[in-house]
C-alpha positions as CSV (number, residue, x, y, z in Angstrom):
1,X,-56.3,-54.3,165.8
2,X,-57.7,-56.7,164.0
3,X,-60.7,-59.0,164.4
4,X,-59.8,-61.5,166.8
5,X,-61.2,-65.0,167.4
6,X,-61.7,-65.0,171.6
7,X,-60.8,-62.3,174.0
8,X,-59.0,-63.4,177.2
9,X,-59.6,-61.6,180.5
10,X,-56.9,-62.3,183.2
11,X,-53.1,-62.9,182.4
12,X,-52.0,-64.9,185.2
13,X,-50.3,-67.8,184.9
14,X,-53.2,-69.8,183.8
15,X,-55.2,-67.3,181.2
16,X,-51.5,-66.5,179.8
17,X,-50.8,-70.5,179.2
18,X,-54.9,-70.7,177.7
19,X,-53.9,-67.8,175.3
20,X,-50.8,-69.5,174.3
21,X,-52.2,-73.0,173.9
22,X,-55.3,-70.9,171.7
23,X,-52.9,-69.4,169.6
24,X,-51.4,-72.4,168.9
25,X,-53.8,-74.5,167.6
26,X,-54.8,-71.7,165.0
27,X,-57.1,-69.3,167.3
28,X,-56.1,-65.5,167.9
29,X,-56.1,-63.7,171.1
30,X,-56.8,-61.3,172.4
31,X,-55.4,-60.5,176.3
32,X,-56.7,-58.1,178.9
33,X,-55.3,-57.4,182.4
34,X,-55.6,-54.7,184.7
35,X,-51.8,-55.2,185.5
36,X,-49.9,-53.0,183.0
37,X,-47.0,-55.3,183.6
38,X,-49.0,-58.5,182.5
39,X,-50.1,-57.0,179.5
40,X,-46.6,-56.0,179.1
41,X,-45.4,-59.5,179.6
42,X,-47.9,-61.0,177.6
43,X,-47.3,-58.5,174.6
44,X,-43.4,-59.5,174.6
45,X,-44.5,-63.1,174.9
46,X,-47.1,-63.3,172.0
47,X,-45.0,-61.1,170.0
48,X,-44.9,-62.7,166.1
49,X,-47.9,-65.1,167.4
50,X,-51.9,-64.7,166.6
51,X,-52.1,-62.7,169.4
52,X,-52.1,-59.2,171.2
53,X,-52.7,-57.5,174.0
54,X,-55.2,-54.5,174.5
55,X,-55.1,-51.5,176.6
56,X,-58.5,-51.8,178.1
57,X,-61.8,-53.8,178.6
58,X,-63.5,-51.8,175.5
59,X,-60.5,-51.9,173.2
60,X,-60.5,-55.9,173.8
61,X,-64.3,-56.0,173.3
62,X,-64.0,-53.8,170.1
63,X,-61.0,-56.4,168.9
64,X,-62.9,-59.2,168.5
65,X,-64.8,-60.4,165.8
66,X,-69.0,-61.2,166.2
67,X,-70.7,-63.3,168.1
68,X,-68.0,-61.8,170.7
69,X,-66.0,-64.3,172.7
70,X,-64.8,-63.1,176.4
71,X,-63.2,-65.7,178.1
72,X,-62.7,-64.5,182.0
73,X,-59.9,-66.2,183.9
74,X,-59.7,-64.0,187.2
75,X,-60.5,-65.1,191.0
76,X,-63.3,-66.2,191.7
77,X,-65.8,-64.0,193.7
78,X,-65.4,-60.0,193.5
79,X,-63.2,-60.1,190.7
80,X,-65.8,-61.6,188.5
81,X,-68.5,-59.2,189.3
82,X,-66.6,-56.5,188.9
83,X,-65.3,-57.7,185.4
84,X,-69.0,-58.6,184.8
85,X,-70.1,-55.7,185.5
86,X,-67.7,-53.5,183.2
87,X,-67.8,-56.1,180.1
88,X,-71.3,-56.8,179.7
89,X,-72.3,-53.1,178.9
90,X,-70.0,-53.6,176.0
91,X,-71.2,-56.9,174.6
92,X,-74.7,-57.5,172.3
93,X,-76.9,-60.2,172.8
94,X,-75.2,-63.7,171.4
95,X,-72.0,-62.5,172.6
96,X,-70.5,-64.9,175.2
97,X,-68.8,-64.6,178.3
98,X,-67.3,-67.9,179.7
99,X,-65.9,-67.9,183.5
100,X,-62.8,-70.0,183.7
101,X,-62.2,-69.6,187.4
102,X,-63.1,-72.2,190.3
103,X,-66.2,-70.6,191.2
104,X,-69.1,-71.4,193.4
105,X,-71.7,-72.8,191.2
106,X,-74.5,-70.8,193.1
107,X,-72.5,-67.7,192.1
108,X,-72.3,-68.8,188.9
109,X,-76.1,-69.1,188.6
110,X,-76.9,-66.1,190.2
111,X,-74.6,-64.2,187.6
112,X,-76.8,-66.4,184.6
113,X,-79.9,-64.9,186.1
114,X,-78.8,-61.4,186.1
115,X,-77.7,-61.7,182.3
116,X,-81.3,-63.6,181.2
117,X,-82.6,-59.9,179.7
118,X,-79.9,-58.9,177.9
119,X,-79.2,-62.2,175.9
120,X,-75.8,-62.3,176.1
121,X,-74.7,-66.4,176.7
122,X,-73.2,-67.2,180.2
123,X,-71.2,-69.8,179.9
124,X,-68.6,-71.7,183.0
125,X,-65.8,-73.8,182.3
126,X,-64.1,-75.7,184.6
127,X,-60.7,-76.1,183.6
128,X,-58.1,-79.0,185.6
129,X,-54.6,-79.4,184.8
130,X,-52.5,-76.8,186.6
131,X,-50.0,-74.3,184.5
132,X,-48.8,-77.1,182.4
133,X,-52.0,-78.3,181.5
134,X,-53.7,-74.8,180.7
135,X,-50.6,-74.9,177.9
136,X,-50.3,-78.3,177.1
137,X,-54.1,-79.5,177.3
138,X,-56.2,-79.8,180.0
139,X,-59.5,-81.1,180.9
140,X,-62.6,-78.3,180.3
141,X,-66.4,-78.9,181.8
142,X,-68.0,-76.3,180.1
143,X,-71.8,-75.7,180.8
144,X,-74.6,-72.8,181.3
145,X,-75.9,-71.6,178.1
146,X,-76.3,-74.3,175.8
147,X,-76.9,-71.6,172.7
148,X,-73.0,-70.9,173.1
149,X,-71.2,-74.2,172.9
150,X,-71.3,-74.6,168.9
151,X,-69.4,-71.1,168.8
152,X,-67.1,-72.6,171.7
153,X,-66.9,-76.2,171.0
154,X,-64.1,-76.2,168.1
155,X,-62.2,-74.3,170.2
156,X,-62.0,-75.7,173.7
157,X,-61.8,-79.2,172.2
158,X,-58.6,-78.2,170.3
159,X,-56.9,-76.9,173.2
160,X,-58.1,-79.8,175.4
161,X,-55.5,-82.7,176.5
162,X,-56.8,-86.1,174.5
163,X,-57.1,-89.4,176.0
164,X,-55.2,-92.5,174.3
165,X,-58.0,-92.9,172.1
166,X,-58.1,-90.1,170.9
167,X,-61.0,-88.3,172.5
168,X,-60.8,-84.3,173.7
169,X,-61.4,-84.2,177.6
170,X,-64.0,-81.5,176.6
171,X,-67.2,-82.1,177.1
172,X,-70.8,-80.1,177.5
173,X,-71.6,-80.7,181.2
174,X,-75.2,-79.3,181.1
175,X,-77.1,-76.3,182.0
176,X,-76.9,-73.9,185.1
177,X,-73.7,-73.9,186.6
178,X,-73.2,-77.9,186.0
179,X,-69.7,-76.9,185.0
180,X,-68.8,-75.7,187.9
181,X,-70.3,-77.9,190.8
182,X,-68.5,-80.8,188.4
183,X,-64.9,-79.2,188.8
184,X,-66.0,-78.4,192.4
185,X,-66.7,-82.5,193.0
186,X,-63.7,-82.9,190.6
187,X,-61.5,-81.0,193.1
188,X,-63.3,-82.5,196.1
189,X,-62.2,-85.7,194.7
190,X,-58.7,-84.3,194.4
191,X,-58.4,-82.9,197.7
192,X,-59.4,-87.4,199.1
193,X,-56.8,-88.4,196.6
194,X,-54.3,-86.5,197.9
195,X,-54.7,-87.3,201.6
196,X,-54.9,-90.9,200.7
197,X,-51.4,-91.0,199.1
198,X,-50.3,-89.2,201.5
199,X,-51.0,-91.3,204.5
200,X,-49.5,-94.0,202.7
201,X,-46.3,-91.9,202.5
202,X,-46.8,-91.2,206.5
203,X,-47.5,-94.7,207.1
204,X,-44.2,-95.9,205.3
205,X,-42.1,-93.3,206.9
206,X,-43.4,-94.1,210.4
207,X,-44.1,-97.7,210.6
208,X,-41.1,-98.7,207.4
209,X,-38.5,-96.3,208.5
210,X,-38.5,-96.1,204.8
211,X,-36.1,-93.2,203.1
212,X,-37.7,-90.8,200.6
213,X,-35.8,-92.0,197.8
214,X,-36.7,-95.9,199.0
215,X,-40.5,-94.7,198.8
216,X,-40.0,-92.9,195.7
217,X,-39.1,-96.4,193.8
218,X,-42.0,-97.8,195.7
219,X,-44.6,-95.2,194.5
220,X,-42.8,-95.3,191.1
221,X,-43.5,-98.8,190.9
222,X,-47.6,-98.4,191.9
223,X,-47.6,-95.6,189.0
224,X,-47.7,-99.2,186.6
225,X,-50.5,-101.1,187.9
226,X,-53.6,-100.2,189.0
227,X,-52.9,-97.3,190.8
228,X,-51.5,-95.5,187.8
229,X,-52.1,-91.6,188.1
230,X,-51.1,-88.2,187.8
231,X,-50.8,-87.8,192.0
232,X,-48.9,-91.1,191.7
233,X,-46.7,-90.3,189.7
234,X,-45.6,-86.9,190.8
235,X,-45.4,-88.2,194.3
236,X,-42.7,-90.4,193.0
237,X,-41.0,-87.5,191.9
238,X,-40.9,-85.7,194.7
239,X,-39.9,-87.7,196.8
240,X,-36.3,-88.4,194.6
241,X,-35.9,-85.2,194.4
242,X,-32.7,-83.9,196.7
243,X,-32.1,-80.4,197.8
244,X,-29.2,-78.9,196.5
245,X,-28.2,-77.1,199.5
246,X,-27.8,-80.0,201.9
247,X,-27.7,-82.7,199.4
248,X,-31.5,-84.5,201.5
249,X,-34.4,-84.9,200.7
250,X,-36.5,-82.2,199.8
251,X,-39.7,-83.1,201.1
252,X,-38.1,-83.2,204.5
253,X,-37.3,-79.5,204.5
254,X,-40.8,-78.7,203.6
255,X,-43.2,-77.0,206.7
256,X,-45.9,-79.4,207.3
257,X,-48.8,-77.0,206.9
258,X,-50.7,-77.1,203.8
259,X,-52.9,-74.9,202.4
260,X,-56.4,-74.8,200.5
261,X,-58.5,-72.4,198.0
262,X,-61.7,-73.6,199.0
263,X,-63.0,-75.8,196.6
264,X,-63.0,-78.6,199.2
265,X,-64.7,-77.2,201.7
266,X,-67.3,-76.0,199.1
267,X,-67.9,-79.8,197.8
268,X,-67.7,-80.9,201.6
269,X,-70.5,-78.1,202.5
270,X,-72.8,-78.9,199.8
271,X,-72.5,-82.6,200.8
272,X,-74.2,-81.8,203.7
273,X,-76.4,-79.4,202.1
274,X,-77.3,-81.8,199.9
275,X,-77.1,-85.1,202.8
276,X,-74.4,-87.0,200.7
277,X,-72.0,-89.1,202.8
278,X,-68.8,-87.7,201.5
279,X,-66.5,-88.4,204.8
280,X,-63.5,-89.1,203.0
281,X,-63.4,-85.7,200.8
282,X,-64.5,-84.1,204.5
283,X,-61.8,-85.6,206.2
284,X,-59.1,-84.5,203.8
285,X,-60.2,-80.6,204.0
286,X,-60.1,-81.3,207.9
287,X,-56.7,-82.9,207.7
288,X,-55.2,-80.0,205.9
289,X,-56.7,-77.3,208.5
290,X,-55.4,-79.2,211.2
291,X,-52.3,-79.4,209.8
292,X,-52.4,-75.4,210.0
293,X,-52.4,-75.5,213.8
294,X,-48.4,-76.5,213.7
295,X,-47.8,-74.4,216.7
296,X,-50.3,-76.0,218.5
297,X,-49.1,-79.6,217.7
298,X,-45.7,-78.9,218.4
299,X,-47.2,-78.1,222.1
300,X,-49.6,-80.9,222.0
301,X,-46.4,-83.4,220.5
302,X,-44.7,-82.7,223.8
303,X,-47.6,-82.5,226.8
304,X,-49.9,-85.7,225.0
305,X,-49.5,-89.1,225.1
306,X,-49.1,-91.8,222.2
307,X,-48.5,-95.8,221.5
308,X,-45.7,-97.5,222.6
309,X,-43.7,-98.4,219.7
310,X,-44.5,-101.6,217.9
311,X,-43.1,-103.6,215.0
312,X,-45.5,-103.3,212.3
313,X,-44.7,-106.5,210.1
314,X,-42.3,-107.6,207.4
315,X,-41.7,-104.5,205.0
316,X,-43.2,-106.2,201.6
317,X,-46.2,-107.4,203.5
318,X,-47.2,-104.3,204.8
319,X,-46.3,-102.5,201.8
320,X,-49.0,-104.4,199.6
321,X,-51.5,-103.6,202.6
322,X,-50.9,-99.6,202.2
323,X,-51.2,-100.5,198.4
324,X,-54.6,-102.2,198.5
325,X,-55.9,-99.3,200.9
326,X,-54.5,-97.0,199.2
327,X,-57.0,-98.1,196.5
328,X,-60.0,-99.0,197.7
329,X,-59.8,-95.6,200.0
330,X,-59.6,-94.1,196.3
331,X,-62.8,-95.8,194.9
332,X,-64.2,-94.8,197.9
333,X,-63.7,-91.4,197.3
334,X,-64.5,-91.7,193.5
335,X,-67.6,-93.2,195.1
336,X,-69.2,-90.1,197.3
337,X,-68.0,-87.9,194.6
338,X,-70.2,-89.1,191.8
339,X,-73.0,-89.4,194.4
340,X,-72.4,-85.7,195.1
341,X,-72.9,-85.3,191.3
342,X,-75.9,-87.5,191.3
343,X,-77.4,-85.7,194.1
344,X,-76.9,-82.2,192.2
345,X,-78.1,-83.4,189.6
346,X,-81.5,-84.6,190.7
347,X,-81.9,-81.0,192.6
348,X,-81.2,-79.1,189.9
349,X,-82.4,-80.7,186.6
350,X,-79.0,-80.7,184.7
351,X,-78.8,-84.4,182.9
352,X,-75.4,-84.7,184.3
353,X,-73.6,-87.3,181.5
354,X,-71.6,-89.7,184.7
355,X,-69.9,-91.6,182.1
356,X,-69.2,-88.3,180.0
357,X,-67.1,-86.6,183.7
358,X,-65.4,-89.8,184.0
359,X,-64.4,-89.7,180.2
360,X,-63.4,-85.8,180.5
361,X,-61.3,-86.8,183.5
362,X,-59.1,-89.4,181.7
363,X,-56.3,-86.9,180.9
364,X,-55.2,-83.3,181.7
365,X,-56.7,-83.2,184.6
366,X,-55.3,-83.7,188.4
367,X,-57.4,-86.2,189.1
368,X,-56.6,-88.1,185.7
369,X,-55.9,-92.2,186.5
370,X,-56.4,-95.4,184.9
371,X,-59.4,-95.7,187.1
372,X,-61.2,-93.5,185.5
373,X,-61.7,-96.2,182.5
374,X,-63.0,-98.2,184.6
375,X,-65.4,-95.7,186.4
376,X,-66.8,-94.5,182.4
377,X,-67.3,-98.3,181.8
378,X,-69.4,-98.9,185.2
379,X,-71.5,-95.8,183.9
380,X,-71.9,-96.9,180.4
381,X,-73.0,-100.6,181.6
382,X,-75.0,-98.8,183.8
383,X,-76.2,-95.3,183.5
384,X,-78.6,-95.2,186.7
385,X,-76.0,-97.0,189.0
386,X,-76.7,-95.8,192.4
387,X,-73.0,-95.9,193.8
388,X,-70.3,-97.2,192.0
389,X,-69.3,-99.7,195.0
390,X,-72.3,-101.2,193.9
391,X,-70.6,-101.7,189.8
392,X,-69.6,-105.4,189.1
393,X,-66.0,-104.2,189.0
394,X,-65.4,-102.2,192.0
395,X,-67.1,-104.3,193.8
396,X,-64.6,-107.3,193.4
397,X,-61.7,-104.6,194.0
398,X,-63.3,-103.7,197.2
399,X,-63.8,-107.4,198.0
400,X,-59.8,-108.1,197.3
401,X,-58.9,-104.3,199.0
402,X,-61.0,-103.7,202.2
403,X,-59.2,-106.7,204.6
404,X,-55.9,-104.4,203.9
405,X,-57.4,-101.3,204.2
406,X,-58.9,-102.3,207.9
407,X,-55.6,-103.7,208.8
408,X,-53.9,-100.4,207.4
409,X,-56.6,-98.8,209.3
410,X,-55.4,-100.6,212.6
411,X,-51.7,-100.5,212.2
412,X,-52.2,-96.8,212.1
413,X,-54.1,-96.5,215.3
414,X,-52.1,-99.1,216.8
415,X,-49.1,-97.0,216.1
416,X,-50.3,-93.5,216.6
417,X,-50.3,-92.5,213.1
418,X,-53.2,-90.2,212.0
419,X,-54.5,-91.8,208.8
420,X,-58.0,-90.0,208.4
421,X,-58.9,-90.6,204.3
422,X,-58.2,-94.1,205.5
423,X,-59.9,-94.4,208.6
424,X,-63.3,-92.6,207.0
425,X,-63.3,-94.7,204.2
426,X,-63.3,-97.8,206.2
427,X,-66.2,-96.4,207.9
428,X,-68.1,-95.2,204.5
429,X,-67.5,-99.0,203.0
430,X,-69.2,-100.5,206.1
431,X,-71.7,-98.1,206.8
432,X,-73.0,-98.5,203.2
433,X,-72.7,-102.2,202.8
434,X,-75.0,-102.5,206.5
435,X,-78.0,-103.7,205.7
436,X,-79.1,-102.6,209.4
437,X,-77.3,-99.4,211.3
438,X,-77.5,-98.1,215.0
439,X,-79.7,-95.1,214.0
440,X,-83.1,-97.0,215.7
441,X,-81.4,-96.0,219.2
442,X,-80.7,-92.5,217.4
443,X,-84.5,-92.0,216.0
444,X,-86.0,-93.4,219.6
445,X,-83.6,-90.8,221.4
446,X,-84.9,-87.9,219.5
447,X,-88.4,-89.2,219.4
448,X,-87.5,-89.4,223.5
449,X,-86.5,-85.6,223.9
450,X,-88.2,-83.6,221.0
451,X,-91.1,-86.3,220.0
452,X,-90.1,-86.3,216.9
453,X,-91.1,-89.5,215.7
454,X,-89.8,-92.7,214.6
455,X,-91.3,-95.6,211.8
456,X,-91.5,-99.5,212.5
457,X,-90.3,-101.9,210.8
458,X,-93.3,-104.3,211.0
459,X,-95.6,-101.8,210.2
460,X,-95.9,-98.3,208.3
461,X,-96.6,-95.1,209.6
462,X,-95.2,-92.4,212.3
463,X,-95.2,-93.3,216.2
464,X,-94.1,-91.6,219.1
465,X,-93.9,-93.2,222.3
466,X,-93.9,-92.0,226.1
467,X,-90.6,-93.2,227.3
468,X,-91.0,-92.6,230.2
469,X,-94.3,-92.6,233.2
């Protein structure tokens, strides 16, 4: 075998696609899985490429040429440590092992530590873009071991998807397991996104009567303006697509119950961990376990009461509503996840580049929109902003968006339609722009039961008061 340029470790769908997009912008590979039939696949698929597939863990280790590459793309958790804990006896120090996966970033850091003695360079690398994008380009947030990223930079930025300008959506995130945690907030963000659109396709079927196909050209249309995204624009594919077997709508066949690999739930726990207000990332993990309860709901549909039905308004009217809540629940959500990343990054020390994630972000990625321009402009014009509601530009959006989005807000109540990205975003725009909230009465309460304390306003200092005689 001859020396190749970066080992791959995991030939599923993705780490096949990341070997062939290697290969073809002038890298070899070599591939590894513990399915015979994968490496099987993979040989047939590579075969006259740069590439090849090896019969064990040592044989791919012994293939590549030195400073070793191992790139790992297996599930994240026991997987990894068990690959870990095969490959690195086989590696020298300045070898690198990079971890592809969605991984928890404490993981990730626990697996740097065990690796600081033997000085081979742990290195994470988020990687967005689905199937298509680990073969076409996605967007890569490598970080951990600084040491490694001149070996790794020419590489992932060739494969990476490039922005209109040019620029690789491949940058170094930081040290640690930055990487990580910023695909975690990226998928947090992904998880808001696409609850939002989807309430606005709820809130059109319900309150329009609109057809799939009608919303299709509607969401088609959005995919132009402002709203112009990935999610927007495969929404409007999905919903023109008809099934060939009865000639509808697909969507309509599909069982309402959706399902999740975590990464949500792991952005919406360190929120809390962390006490970042991130109620519209939250709300979409809740709205997709809620949605696994259907035999539940089907009970509930028939014992529970609703609204009466109401007319909701003329059709273009509301239409531009759910449009202008559509967005500003998006900057919203863009919002609490960069304050995740701030928050992260004041704990742990990382120099997290802001405008840098929103650049990366531009293209390959899920989450990839023409708002993310603006979001790397508000960073550049101001690297310390505190939230971006507070940037020049969102805040005008917001200012044009948030009378629709508390009227889309209330026609959704009103009517009985469950719009929770909305409804929580609402609620995170008001809270934050309050110079004054109800949490005196919450402070005095607990000061009343636990005497834990409260401050004044006209005076510094800690108080506690006998409520009662």
């Amino acid at each position: 075998m001859q020396a190749m340029d970066i080992g791959l470790v995991g030939l599923g769908v993705m780490g096949e696609n990341l070997a062939l997009n290697l290969e073809r912008n002038g890298f070899s590979v070599s591939g590894f899985d513990l399915s015979a039939s994968k490496r099987e696949s993979f040989a047939q698929r590579t075969q006259g490429l740069n590439a090849q597939a090896a019969a064990s863990l040592a044989d791919l280790v012994g293939s590549l040429q030195q400073p070793r590459c191992v790139w790992i793309m297996v599930p994240a958790g026991a997987a990894v440590d068990a690959v870990l804990s095969e490959l690195s006896p086989l590696l020298n120090a300045g070898d690198v092992v990079m971890d592809g996966g969605n991984t928890l970033y404490t993981d990730t850091q626990r697996r740097m530590q065990a690796l600081d003695d033997s000085g081979i360079h742990y290195v994470v690398a988020g990687v967005s873009g689905g199937e298509e994008g680990a073969l076409r380009g996605p967007a890569l947030m490598p970080g951990g071991a600084a040491a490694a990223w001149p070996l790794l930079q020419p590489m992932l930025q060739a494969i990476a998807a490039k922005t209109d300008d040019g620029q690789p959506c491949c940058e170094w995130m930081g040290p640690g397991g930055s990487g990580h945690f910023v695909k975690m907030v990226h998928n947090g963000i992904e998880y808001a996104d696409m609850q939002t659109i989807c309430e606005a396709y709820w809130l059109m079927h319900n309150l329009l009567g609109m057809s799939p196909a009608d919303m299709s050209k509607v969401f088609r249309e959005w995919n132009q303006g402002e709203l112009a995204s990935y999610l927007i624009g495969i929404t409007a594919d999905i919903l023109a697509h008809t099934d060939p077997e009865t000639g509808g709508a697909l969507v309509d066949l599909i069982l309402d119950t959706a399902e999740q690999k975590g990464t949500g739930k792991w952005a919406s726990q360190i929120a809390l961990d962390l006490g970042v207000t991130a109620p519209t990332i939250a709300n979409a993990v809740f709205a997709r376990t809620v949605s696994g309860l259907h035999a539940e709901r089907a009970k509930a549909s028939r014992v529970l009461p609703g609204p009466a039905p109401r007319t909701a308004g003329p059709r273009d009217t509301v239409l531009s509503q759910i449009k202008n809540a559509l967005l500003a629940s998006k900057i919203c959500a863009y919002a609490q996840g960069f304050s995740l990343l701030k928050a992260a990054d004041r704990e742990h020390q990382w120099q997290l580049p802001m405008g840098t994630v929103a650049s990366v972000w531009r293209a390959g990625c899920i989450i990839r929109a023409r708002l993310l321009e603006d979001i790397r402009a508000s960073f550049e014009r101001s690297p310390d902003l505190d939230n971006l509601l507070m940037d020049s530009h969102f805040s005008v959006v917001m200012s044009r968006c948030h009378q629709d989005l508390r009227e889309v807000v209330a026609m959704g109540a009103l009517h009985g339609v469950a719009v929770p990205s909305f409804m929580s975003s609402l609620s995170y725009y008001d809270a934050y722009r309050s110079a004054r909230l109800p949490a005196n009465l919450l402070q005095a309460q607990r000061d009343y039961f636990g005497a834990h304390t409260y401050q004044r306003v006209d005076r510094p200092g800690k108080f506690h008061t006998r409520w009662i005689d």
